[in-house]
C-alpha positions as a Markdown table, in Angstrom:
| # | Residue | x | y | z |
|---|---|---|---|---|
| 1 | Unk | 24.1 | -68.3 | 8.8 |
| 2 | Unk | 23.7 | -64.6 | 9.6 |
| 3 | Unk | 23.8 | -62.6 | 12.5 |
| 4 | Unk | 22.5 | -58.8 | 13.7 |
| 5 | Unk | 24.8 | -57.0 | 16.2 |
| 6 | Unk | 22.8 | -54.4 | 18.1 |
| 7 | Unk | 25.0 | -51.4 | 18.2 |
| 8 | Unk | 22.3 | -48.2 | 18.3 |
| 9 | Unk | 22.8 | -47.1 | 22.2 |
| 10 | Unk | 24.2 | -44.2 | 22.8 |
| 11 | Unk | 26.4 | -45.3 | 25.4 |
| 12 | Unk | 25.3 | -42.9 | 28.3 |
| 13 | Unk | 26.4 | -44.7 | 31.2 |
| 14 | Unk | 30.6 | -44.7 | 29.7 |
| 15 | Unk | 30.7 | -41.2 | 29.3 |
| 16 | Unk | 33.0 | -39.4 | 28.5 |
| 17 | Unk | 34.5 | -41.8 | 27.1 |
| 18 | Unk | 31.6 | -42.5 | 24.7 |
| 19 | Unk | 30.9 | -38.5 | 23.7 |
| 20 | Unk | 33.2 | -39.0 | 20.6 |
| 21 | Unk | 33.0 | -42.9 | 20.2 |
| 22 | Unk | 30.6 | -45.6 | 19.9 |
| 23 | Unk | 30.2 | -47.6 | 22.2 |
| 24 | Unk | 30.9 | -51.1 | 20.4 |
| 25 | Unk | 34.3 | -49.6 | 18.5 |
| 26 | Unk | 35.8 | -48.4 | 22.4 |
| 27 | Unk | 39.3 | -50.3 | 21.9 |
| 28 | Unk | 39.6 | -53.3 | 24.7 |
| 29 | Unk | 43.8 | -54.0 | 25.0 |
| 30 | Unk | 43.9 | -52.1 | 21.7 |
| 31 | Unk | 41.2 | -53.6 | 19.4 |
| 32 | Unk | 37.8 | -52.7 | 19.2 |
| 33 | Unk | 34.8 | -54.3 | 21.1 |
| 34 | Unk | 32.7 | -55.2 | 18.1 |
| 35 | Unk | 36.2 | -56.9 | 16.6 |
| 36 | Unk | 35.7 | -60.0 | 19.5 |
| 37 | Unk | 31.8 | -60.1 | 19.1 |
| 38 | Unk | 32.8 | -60.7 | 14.7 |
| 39 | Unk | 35.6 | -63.1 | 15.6 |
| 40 | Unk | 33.2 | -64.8 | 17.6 |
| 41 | Unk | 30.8 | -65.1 | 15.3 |
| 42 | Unk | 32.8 | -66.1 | 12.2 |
| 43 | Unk | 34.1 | -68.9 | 14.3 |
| 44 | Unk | 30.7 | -70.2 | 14.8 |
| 45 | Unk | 30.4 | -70.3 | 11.1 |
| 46 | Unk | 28.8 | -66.9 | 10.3 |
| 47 | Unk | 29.4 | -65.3 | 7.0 |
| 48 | Unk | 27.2 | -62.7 | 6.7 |
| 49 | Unk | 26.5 | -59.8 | 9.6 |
| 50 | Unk | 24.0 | -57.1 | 9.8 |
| 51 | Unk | 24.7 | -54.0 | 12.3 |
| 52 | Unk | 21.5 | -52.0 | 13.8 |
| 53 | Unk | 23.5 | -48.9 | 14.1 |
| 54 | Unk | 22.3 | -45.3 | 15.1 |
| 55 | Unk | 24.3 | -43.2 | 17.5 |
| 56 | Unk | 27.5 | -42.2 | 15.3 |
| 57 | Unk | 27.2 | -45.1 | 12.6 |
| 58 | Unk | 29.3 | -42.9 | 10.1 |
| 59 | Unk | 32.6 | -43.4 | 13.2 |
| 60 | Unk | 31.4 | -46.8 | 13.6 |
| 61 | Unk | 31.6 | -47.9 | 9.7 |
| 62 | Unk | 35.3 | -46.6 | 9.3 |
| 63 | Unk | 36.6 | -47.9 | 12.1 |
| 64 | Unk | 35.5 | -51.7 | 11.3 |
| 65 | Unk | 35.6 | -51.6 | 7.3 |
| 66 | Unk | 39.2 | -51.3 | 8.1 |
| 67 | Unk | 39.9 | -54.2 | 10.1 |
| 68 | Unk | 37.0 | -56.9 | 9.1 |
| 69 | Unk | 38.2 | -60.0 | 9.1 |
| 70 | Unk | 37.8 | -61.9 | 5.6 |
| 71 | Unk | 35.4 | -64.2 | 4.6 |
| 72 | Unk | 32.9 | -61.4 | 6.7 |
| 73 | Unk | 29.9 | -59.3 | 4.7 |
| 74 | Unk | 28.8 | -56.3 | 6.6 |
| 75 | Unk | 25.8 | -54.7 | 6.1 |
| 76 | Unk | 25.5 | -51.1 | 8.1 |
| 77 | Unk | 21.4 | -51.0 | 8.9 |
| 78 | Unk | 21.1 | -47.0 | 10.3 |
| 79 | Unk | 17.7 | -46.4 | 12.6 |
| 80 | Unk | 15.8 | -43.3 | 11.8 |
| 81 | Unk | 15.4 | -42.9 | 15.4 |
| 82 | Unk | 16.0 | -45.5 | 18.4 |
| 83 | Unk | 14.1 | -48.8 | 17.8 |
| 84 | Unk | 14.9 | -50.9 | 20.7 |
| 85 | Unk | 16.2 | -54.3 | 20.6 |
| 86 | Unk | 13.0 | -55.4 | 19.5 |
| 87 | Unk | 12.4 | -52.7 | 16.7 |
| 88 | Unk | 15.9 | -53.1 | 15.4 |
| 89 | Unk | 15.6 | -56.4 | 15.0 |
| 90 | Unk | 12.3 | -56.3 | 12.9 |
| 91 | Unk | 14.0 | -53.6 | 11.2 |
| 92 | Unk | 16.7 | -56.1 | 10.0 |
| 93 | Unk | 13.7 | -58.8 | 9.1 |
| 94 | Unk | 14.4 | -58.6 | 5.1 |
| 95 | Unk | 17.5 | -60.4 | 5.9 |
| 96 | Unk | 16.9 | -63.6 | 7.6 |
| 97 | Unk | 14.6 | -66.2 | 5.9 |
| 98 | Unk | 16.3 | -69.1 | 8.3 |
| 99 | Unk | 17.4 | -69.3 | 11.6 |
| 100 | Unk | 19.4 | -66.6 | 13.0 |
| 101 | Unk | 21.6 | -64.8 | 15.7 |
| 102 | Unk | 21.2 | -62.1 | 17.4 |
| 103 | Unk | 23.9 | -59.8 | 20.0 |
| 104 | Unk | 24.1 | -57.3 | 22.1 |
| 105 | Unk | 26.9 | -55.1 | 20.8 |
| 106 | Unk | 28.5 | -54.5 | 24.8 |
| 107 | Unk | 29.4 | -57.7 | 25.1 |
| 108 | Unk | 32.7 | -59.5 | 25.8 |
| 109 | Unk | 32.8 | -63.1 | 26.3 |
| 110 | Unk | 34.0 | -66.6 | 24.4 |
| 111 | Unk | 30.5 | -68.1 | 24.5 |
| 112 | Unk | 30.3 | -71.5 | 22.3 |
| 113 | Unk | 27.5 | -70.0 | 19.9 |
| 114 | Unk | 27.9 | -73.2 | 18.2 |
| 115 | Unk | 26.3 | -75.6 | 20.7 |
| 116 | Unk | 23.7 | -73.1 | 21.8 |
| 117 | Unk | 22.2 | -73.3 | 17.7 |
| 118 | Unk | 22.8 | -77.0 | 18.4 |
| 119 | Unk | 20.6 | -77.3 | 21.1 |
| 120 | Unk | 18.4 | -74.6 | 19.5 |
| 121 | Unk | 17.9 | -77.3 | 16.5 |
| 122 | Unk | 17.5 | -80.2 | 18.7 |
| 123 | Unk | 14.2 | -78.4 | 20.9 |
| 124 | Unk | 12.8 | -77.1 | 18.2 |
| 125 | Unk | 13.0 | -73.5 | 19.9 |
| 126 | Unk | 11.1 | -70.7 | 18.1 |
| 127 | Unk | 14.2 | -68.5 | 20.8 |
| 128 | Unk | 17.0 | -69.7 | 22.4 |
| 129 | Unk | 18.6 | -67.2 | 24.9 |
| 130 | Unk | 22.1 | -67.4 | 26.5 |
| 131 | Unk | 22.0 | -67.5 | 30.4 |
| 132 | Unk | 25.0 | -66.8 | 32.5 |
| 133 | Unk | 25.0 | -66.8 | 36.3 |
| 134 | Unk | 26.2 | -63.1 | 38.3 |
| 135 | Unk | 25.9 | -62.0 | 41.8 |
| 136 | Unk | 23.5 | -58.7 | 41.1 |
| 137 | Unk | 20.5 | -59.6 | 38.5 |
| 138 | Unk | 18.6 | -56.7 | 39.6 |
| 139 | Unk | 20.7 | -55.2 | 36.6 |
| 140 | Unk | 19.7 | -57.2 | 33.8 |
| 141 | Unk | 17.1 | -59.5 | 32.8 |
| 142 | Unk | 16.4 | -62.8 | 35.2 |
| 143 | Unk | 15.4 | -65.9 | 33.6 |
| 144 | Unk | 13.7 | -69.1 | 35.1 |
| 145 | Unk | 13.8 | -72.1 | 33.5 |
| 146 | Unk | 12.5 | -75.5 | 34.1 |
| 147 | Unk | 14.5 | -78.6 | 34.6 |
| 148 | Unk | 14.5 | -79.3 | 30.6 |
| 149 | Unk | 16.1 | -75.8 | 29.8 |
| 150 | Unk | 13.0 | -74.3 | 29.4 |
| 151 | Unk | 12.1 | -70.9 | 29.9 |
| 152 | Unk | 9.4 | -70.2 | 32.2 |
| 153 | Unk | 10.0 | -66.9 | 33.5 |
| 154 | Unk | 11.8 | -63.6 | 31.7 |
| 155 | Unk | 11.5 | -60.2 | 34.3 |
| 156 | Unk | 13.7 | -57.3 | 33.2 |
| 157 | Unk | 15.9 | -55.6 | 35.9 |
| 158 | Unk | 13.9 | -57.4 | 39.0 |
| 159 | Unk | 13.7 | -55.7 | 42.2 |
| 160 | Unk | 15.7 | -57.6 | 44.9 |
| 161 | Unk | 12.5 | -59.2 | 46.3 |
| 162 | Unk | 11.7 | -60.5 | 43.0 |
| 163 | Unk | 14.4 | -62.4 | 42.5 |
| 164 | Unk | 14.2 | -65.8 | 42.5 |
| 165 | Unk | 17.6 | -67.0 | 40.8 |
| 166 | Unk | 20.8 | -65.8 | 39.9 |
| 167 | Unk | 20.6 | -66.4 | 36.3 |
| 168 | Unk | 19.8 | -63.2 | 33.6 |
| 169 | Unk | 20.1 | -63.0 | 29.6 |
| 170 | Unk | 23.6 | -62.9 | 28.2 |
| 171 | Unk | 22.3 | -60.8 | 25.4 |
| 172 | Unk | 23.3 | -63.2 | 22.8 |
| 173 | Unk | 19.8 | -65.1 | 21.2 |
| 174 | Unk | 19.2 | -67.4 | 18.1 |
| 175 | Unk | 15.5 | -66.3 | 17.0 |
| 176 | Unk | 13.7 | -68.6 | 13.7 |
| 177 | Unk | 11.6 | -65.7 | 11.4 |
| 178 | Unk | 8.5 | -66.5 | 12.4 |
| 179 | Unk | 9.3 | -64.8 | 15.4 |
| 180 | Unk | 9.7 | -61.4 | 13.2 |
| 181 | Unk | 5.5 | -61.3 | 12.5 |
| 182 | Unk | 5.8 | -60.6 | 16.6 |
| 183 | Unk | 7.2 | -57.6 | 16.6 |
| 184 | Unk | 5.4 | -54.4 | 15.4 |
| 185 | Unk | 7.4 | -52.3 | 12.4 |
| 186 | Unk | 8.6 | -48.6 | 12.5 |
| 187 | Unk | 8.2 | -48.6 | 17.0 |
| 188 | Unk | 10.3 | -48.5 | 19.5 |
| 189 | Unk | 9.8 | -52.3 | 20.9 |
| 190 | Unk | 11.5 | -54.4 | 23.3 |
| 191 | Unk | 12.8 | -57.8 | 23.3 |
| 192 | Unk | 13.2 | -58.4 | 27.3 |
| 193 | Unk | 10.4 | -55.9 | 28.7 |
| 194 | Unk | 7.9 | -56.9 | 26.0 |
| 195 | Unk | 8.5 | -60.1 | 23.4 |
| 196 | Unk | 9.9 | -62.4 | 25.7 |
| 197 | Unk | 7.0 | -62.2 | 28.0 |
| 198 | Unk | 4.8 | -62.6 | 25.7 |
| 199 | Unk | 6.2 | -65.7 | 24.2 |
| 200 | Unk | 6.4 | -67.4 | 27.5 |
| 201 | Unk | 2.3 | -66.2 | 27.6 |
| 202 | Unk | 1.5 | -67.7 | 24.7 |
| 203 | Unk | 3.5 | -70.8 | 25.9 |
| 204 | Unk | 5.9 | -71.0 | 22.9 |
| 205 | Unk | 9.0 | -72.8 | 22.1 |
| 206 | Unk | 11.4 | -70.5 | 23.9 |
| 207 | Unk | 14.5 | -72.8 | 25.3 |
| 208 | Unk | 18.1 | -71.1 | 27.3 |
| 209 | Unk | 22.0 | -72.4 | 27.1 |
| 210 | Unk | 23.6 | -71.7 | 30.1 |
| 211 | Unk | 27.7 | -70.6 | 29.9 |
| 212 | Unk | 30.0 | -70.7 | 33.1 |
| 213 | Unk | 33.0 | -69.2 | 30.6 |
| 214 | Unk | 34.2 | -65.5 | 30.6 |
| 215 | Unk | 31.3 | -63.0 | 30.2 |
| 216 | Unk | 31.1 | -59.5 | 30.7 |
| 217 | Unk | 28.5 | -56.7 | 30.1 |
| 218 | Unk | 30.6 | -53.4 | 29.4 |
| 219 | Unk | 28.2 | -51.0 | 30.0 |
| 220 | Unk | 30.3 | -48.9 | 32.7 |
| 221 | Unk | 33.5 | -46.8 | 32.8 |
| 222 | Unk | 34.4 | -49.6 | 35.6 |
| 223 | Unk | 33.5 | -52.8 | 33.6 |
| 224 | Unk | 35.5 | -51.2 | 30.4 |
| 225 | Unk | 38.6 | -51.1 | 32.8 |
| 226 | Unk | 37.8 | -54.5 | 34.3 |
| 227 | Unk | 37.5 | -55.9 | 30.4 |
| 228 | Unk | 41.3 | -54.5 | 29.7 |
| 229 | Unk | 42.4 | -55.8 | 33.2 |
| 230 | Unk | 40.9 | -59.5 | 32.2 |
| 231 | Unk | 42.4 | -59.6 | 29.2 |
| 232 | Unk | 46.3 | -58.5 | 29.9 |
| 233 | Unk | 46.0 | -60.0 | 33.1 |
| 234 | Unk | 44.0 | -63.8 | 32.9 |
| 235 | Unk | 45.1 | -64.0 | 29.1 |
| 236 | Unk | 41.5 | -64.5 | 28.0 |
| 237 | Unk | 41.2 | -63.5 | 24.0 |
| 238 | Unk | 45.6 | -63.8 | 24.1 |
| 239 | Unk | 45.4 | -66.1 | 20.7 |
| 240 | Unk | 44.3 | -63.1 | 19.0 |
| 241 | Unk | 46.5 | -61.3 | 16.9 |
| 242 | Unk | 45.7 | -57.8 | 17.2 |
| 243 | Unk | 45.6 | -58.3 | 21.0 |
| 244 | Unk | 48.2 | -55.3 | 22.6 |
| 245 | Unk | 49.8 | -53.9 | 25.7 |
| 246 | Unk | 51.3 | -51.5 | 23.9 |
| 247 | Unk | 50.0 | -49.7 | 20.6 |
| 248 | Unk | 52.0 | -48.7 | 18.0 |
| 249 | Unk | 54.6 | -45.9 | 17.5 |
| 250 | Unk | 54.3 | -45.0 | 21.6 |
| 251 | Unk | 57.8 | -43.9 | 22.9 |
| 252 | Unk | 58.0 | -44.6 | 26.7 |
| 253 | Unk | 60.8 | -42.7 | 28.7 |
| 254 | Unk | 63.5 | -43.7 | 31.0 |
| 255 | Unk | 62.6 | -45.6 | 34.0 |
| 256 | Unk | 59.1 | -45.7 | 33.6 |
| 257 | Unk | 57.0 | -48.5 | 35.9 |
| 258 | Unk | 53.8 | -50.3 | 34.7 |
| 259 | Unk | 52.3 | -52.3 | 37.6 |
| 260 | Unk | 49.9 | -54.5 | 36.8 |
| 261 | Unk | 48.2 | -54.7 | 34.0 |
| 262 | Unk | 48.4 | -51.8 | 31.9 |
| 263 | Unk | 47.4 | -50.7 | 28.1 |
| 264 | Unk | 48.1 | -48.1 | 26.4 |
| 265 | Unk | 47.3 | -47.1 | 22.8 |
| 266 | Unk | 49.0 | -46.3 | 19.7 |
| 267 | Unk | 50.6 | -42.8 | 19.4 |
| 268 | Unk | 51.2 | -42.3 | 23.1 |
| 269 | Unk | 54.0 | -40.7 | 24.7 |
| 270 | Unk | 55.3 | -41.5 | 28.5 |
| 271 | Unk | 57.6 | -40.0 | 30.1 |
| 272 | Unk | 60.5 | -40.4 | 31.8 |
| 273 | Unk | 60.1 | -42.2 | 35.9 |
| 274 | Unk | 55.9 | -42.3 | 35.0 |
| 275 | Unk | 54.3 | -44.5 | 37.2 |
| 276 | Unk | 51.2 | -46.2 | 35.5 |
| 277 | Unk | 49.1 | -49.2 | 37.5 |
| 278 | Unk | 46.2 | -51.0 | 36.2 |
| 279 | Unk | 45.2 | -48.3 | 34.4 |
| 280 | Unk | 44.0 | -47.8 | 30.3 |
| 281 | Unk | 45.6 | -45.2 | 28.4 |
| 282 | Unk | 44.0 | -44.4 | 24.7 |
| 283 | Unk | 45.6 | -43.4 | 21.4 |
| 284 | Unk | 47.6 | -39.7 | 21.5 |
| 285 | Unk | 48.0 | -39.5 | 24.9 |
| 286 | Unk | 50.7 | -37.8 | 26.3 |
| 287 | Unk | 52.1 | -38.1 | 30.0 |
| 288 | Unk | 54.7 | -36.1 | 31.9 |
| 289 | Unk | 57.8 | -36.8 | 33.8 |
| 290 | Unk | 57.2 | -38.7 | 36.9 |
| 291 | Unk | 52.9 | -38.6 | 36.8 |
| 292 | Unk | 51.4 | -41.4 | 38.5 |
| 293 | Unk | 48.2 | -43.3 | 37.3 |
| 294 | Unk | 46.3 | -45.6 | 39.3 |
| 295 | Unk | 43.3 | -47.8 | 38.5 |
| 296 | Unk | 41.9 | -44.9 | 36.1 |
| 297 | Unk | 41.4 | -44.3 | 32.5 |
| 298 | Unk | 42.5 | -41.9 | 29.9 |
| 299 | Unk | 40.7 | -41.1 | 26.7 |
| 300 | Unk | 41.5 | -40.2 | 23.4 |
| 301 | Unk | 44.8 | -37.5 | 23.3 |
| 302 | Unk | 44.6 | -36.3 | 26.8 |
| 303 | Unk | 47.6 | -34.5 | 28.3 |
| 304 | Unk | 48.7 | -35.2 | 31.4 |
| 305 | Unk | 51.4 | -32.7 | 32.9 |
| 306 | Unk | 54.6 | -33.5 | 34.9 |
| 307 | Unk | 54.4 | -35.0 | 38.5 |
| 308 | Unk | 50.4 | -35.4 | 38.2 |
| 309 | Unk | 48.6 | -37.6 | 40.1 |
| 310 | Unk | 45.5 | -39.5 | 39.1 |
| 311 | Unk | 43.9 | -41.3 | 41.3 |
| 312 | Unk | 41.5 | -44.4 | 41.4 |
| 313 | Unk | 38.0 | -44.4 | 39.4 |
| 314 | Unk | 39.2 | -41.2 | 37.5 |
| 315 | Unk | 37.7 | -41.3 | 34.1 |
| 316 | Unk | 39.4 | -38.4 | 31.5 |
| 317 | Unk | 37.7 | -37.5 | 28.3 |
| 318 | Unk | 39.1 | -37.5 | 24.8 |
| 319 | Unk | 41.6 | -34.7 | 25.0 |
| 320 | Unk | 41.5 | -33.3 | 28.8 |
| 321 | Unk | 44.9 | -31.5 | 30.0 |
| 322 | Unk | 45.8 | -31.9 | 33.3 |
| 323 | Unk | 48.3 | -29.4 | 34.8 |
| 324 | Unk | 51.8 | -30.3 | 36.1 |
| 325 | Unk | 51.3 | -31.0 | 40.0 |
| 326 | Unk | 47.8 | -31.6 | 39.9 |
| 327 | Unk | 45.7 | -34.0 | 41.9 |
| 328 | Unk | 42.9 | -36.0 | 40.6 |
């Protein structure tokens, strides 16, 4: 079995956390995002993994050859220019001669990918697309189905009168090749505003599996704090071994409070009566004597001086200083 990761975007709306990083290798309790979409995967018996890469796919291949699991062959497919999710995955179409799987790369959940290719086999789906239920679909993509699972409607980001159900795409789909002749080469195309749609047009085969377990689209500064908060603080992805609170090699001074959830990266440096609360601190960081963090989030070797403040929803690019006595 093999899979394509779509991991192109450019990340917009996570800046600045996303200037210098891709999106997919932003660490979440210390590993990187892409690391739980590859552990999922391989546990649902894939061997072989293609990634549609474009914005900053030189960052994005060191950071993963380095900590692929074994037993896992990744191929690095780099866009010209932006293809869509459509385009990218016609792009990958000299790969897959059988049934395959396909993910959005800003995804963090423990979806059972093996019983949605079951009950992809037992329908005879040309598409299967993974449903989960959220309070706001005018986000995402809403999906009616019919009582047999079904789909009978896709609409991408609905406007609140059009929506009819609180079930969207999860972003994770098993597509059989002969959907790949659908999908024009070399264009920017799109799955959700204009394959999908189509399908269901032409009345084809395309079926949904709908999860109730942990899902989450990070495609915010908030929903990338949220992710590290879920995972410290409801133990979800805990079995894994690369799982932190604290990275390597940090030296934390005296008296120093975390409250709450908290991670911080490798190569950090607290200092002494710091006050950190459910906040995410990334690798180099430094942080004075008696600063105070709340609900916020530090990039890559920021500096933080003594007896700072920052405050809730404050997002700090890779290597901001922030005077002693300041107020954020």
């Amino acid at each position: 079995m093999k899979a394509l990761i779509l991991t192109g975007g450019f990340g917009t709306r996570l800046r600045p956390l996303t200037l210098h990083t891709p999106k997919p290798i932003l660490p979440i309790a210390n590993r990187p995002l892409l690391l739980y979409q590859i552990e999922l995967l391989k546990k649902a018996g894939v061997r072989e993994i293609i990634l549609a890469t474009f914005y900053k796919p030189r960052l994005l291949k060191k950071a993963l050859d380095k900590i692929c699991p074994s037993g896992i062959r990744l191929h690095y497919l780099q866009e010209k220019h932006p293809l869509g999710t459509g385009g990218a995955v016609k792009n990958a179409a000299s790969f897959f001669n059988s049934t395959f799987l396909v993910l959005n790369g800003d995804i963090l959940s423990d979806f059972d990918l093996r019983e949605m290719m079951r009950r992809h086999g037992n329908n005879r789906a040309e598409a299967t697309l993974a449903l989960v239920r959220v309070q706001n679909p005018t986000l995402y993509g809403l999906v009616e189905t019919d009582p047999s699972h079904r789909v009978r409607r896709f609409l991408e980001k609905p406007t609140w009168d059009e929506i009819t159900t609180q079930t969207i795409s999860a972003g994770f789909y098993v597509f059989e090749p002969s959907l790949l002749s659908d999908i024009p080469a070399g264009i920017s195309y799109s799955l959700e505003r204009t394959l999908f749609p189509r399908l269901l047009q032409e009345r084809r085969r395309v079926f949904s599996h709908t999860y109730s377990g942990y899902w989450l689209d990070i495609g915010t500064s908030e929903k990338f704090l949220q992710a590290n908060m879920d995972i410290l603080q409801n133990g979800f992805f805990f079995k894994e071994p690369s799982v932190r609170l604290l990275g390597g090699r940090c030296r934390i001074g005296e008296r120093v409070q975390f409250n709450g959830p908290v991670c911080v990266g490798p190569d950090c440096c607290i200092g002494s009566e710091a006050v950190l609360d459910h906040c995410v601190v990334l690798a180099g960081s430094s942080i004075g004597r008696g600063a105070r963090l709340k609900n916020c989030i530090l990039g890559r070797r920021v500096r933080i001086g003594e007896n700072a403040v920052i405050g809730p929803g404050t997002v700090l690019g890779d290597g901001c200083v922030i005077q002693s006595y300041s107020r954020l």
